[in-house]
Structure formats: C-alpha cells, structure tokens
C-alpha positions as CSV (number, residue, x, y, z in Angstrom):
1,X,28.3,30.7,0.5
2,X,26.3,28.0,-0.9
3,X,22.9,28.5,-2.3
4,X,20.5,25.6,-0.9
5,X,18.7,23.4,-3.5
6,X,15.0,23.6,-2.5
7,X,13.1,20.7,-3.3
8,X,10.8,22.1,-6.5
9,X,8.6,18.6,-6.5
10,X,5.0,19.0,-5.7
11,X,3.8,16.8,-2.6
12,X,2.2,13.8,-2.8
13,X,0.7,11.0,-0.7
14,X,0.3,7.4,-1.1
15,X,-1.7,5.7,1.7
16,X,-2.0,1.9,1.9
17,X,-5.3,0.8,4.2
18,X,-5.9,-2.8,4.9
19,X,-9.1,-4.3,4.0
20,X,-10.2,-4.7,8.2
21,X,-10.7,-0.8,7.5
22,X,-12.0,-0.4,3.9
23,X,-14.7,-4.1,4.6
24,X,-16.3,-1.5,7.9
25,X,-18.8,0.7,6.7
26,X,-17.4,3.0,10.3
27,X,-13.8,2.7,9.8
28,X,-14.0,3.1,5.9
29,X,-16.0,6.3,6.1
30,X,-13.9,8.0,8.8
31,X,-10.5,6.7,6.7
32,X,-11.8,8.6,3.3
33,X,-13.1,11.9,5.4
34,X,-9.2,11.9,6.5
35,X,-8.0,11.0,3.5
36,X,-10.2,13.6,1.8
37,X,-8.6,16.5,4.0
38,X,-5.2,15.2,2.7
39,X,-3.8,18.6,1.1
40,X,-2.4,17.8,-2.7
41,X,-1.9,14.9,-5.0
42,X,-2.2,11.5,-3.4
43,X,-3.0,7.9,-4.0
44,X,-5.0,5.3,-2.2
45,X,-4.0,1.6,-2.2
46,X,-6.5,-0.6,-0.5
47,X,-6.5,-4.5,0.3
48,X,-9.7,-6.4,0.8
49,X,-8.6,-9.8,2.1
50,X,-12.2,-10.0,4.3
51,X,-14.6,-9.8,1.8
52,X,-12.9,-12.4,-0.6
53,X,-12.5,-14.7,2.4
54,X,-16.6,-14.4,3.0
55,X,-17.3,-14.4,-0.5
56,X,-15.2,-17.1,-1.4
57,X,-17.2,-19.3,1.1
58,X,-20.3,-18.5,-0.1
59,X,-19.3,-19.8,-3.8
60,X,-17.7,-23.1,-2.1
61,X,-14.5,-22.1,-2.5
62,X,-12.1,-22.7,0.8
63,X,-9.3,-20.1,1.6
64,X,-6.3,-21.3,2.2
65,X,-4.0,-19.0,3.8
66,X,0.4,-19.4,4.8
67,X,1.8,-17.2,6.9
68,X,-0.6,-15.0,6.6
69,X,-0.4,-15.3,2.8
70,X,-3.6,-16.1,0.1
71,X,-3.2,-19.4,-1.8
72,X,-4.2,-18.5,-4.7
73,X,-5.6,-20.8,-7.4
74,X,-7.9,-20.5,-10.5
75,X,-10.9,-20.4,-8.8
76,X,-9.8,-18.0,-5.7
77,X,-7.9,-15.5,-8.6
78,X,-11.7,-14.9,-10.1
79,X,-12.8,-14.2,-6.3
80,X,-10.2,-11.9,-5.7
81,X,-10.0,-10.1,-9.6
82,X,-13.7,-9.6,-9.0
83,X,-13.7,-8.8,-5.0
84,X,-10.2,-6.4,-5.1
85,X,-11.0,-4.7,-8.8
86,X,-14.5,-4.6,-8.5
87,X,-16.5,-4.2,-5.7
88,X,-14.0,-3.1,-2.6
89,X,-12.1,-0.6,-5.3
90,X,-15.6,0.5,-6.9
91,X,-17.2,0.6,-3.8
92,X,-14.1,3.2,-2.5
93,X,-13.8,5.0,-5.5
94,X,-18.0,5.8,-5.8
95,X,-17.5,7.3,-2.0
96,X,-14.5,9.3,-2.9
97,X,-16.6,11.4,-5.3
98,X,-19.0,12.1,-2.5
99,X,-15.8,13.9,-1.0
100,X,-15.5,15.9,-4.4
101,X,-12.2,13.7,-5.4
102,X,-12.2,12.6,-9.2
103,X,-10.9,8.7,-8.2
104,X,-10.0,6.3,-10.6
105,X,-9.9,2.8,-9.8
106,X,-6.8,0.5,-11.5
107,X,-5.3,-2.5,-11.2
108,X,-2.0,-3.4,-12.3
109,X,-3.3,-4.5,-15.6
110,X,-5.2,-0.6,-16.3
111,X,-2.6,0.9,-18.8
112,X,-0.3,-1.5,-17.9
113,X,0.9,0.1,-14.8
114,X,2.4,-2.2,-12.6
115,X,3.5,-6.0,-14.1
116,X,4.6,-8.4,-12.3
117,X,5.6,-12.5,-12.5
118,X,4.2,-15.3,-11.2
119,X,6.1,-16.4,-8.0
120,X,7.8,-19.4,-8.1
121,X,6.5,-22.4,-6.2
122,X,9.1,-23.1,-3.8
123,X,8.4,-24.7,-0.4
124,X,4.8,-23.3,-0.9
125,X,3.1,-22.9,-4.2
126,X,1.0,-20.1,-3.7
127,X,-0.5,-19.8,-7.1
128,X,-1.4,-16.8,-9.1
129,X,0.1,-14.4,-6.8
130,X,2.3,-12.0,-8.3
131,X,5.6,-10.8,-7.3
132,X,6.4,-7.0,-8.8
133,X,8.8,-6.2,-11.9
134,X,8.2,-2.7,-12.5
135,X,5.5,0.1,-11.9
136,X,4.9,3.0,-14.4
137,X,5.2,5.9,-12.3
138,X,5.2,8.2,-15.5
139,X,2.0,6.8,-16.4
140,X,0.6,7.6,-13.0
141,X,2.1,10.9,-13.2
142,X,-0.3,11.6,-16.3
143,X,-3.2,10.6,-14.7
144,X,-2.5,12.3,-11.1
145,X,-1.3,15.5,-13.0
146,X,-4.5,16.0,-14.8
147,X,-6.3,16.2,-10.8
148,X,-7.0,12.3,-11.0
149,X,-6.3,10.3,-7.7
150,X,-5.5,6.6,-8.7
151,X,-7.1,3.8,-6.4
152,X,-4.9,1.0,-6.5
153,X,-6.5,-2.3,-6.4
154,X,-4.3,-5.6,-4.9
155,X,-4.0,-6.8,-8.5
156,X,-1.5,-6.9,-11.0
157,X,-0.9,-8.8,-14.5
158,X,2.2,-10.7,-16.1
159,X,1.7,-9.4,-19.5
160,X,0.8,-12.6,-20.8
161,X,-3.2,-11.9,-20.0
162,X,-3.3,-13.7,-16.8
163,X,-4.2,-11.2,-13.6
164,X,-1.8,-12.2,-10.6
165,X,-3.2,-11.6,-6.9
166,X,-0.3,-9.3,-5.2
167,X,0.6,-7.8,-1.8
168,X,-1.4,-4.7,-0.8
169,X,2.2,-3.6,1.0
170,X,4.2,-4.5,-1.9
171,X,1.8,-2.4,-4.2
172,X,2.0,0.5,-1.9
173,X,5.5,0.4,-2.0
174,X,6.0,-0.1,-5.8
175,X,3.7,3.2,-6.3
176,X,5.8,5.1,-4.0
177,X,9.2,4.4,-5.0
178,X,7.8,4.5,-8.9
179,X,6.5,8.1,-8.6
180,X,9.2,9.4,-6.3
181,X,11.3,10.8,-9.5
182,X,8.3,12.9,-10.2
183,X,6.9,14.1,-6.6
184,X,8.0,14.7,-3.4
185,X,6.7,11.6,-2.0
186,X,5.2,10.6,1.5
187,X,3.9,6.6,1.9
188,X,2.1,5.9,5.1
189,X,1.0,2.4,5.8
190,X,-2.3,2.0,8.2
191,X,-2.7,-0.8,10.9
192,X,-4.3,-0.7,14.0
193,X,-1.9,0.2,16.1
194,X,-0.8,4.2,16.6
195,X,2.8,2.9,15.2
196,X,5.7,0.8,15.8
197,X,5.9,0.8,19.7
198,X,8.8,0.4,21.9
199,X,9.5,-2.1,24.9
200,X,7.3,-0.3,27.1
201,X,4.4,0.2,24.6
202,X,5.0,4.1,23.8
203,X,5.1,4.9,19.7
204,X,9.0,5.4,18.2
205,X,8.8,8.4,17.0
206,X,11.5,7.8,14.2
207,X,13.5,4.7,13.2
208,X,17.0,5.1,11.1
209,X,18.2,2.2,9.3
210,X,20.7,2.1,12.3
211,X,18.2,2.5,15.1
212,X,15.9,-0.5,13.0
213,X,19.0,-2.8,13.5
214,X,19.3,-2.1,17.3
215,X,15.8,-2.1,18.0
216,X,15.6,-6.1,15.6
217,X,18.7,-6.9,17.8
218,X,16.8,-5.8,21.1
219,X,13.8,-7.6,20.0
220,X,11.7,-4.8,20.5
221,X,10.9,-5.1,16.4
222,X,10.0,-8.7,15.9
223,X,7.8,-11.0,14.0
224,X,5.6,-8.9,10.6
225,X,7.2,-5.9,11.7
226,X,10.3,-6.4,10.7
227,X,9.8,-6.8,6.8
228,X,7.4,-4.2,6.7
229,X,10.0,-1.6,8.0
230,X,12.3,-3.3,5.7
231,X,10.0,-2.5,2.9
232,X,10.1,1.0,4.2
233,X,13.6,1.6,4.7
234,X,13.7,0.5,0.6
235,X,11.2,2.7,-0.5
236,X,13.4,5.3,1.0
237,X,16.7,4.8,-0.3
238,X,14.3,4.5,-3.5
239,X,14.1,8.4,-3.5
240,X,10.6,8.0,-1.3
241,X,10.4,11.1,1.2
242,X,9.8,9.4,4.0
243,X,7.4,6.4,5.2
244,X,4.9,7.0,8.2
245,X,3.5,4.0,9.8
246,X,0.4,5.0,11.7
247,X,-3.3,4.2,12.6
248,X,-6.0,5.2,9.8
249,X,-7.2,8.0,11.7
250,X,-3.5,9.6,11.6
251,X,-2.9,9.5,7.7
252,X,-2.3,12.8,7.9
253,X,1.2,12.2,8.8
254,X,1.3,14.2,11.5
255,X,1.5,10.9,14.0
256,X,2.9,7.6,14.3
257,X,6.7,6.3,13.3
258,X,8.1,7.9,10.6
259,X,11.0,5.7,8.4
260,X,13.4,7.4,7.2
261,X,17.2,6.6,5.5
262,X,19.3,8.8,8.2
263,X,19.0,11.1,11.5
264,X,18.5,14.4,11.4
C-alpha cells in the first residue's frame, strides 16, 4: 500500500481588501483585528481607490474612471504612488504593529518584487497602469520567513524607473500564485457581499471550474463576477491552495465560496 505524500509547506494567507474597507476607520479596524487572529504567515494587499478619488479633487485633478477602471495619467500616477504607497499602506502597516505584527509596506518597485508593463492603449488608453510580468515570490519568501508580513501596495514598476498604477485583484493574485512553490497557499478576496451567491441569494459554497461554466451559462455568475472567479480558478491551477471569496469579517476562511480546480 501506498504511503500518502503529506503536504510539508507551512500555511500561508494572502488577503486582498478593497479600499471601501481600508478608507473606514470601523471597517479597517475590525478587518486588521481579524486579520491579526489569522494563525501563520500571511500577506495583506490593500487598494485605496477612495482616498485618491477625494484627494485627487482636492489638487484639481479629475478622475476619470472606464469600466470601473482608473485613467491614469502623469498627474493622477503622483496621486496614486503617494495615496496607495504612502498614506493608505503606511497608515495599515502603523496599525498592524498595534496588533504586534512586524508589517512591511512594498510596492512593486521595493526589491523589485513584482514588474510589470505598461498596457497598451487600445480602444482605451488608460495610462500608466501596469499590467503584471512576473512577481518574486522567492524574494517574498525571505522577508515573510524572517516573521515579516508584506503589505502590498496597488503599485508596481516597469523597470525603466517609471511606477505603473496596477489592479489590487491582479496584485493579489500575482502574490499568490508567486509564493505558492514555497507555502501552502490560501488567497481570499473581500467584497461586501458573504460570497458569490446563487439564484436565490444563498452563498455557493464551492465552485469547480465545471460548476463555474454551468453557473456563467445559467447566468447566475454574471457581469465583475465572472473575471474575478476567472482570476481565481488561475491562481489555482497556478499551485494556489485554494481561493475563498468572502466578506472582510470572514477572512478567516472559514465562510464564503471557496474556488478551487476540482470536486472533492
């Protein structure tokens, strides 16, 4: 009889929470006391979309937003390189030590962990917005090794010197897959909602890449939705663990839909 491979990786936990949570002083400090009861290694990647939006304004500078998406030109990347990597990620990491966790805030640019292009303009031009080429994970390792938990700005760089705004999702995703050789990984994404609900508004417990299809052909997974279970199904088949996607009071994992590649 066969001897079963145990899984010798140490856990770890990479939570991505949208700037609606991380901009209110409630939300934010409820999402870092359950992020601080997190057991084991584990990474926090934040957005900030809010604050750069009012602060933006403030210096006469208009957003302009695309399907949801920043425009993003000279003048709104210093907004968002000072908002993202300064005050939303410093603001998050100075609170983390209240909760006795040794944070470090990055961007994509810190050590040159995660670089990325410039996306093309196509139908839209959408600036300096970044689309990801590769993300250290051994890099990360170091750092998260030596009891360090990385806070992962919106931010990355094109190796050229010039900062490129990027996807908070994306980010998340990059981290995960990138550090999945060297953990056992678990991404959960926060929204408001309790997870990806059904027809008749109850939380799917689990989605399959085959139960995905059904539900995209049913039309009960529609509109945002659909590329951001996309996004998880790839970290997955990328060695991730699984994805959960959840409210920001359930980033414990222990609620919500959880992604994963097959049943079982």
């Amino acid at each position: 009889m066969d001897t079963p491979i145990l899984n010798s990786k140490e856990p770890l936990t990479v939570v991505k929470v949208g700037g609606a949570v991380v901009e209110d002083e409630q939300q934010l400090s409820s999402l870092l006391d359950h992020f601080a009861a997190i057991p084991g290694h584990k990474v926090l990647v934040h957005g900030g979309g809010r604050s750069a939006t009012r602060i933006a304004a403030s210096l006469g500078i208009e957003s302009q937003m695309v399907n949801g998406r920043r425009i993003t030109d000279a003048d709104m990347l210093r907004v968002v390189t000072m908002v993202y990597g300064g005050l939303v990620n410093k603001n998050i990491v100075a609170r983390l030590q209240v909760h006795g966790i040794d944070a470090l805030g990055l961007t994509g640019a810190d050590m040159d962990v995660i670089r990325s292009h410039r996306r093309p303009a196509g139908e839209v031009d959408y600036g300096f917005v970044g689309d990801v080429d590769y993300a250290d994970g051994g890099k990360m390792k170091v750092l998260i090794q030596q009891g360090i938990t990385p806070v992962m700005a919106p931010l990355t760089h094109d190796g050229k010197g010039n900062m490129l705004n990027t996807n908070a999702d994306t980010i998340a995703g990059e981290v995960a897959k990138a550090l999945a050789p060297f953990f056992d990984v678990t991404l959960i994404y926060s929204f408001e909602m309790p997870g990806v609900m059904d027809a008749d508004g109850k939380v799917i417990s689990k989605i399959t890449r085959e139960s995905f299809q059904k539900y995209v052909d049913e039309g009960v997974i529609s509109g945002g939705m659909i590329p951001k279970i996309e996004n998880a199904l790839q970290a997955v088949n990328a060695g991730v663990r699984r994805v959960i996607i959840t409210q920001a009071n359930a980033i414990d994992g222990k609620k919500g839909t959880a992604v994963v590649g097959v049943d079982s």
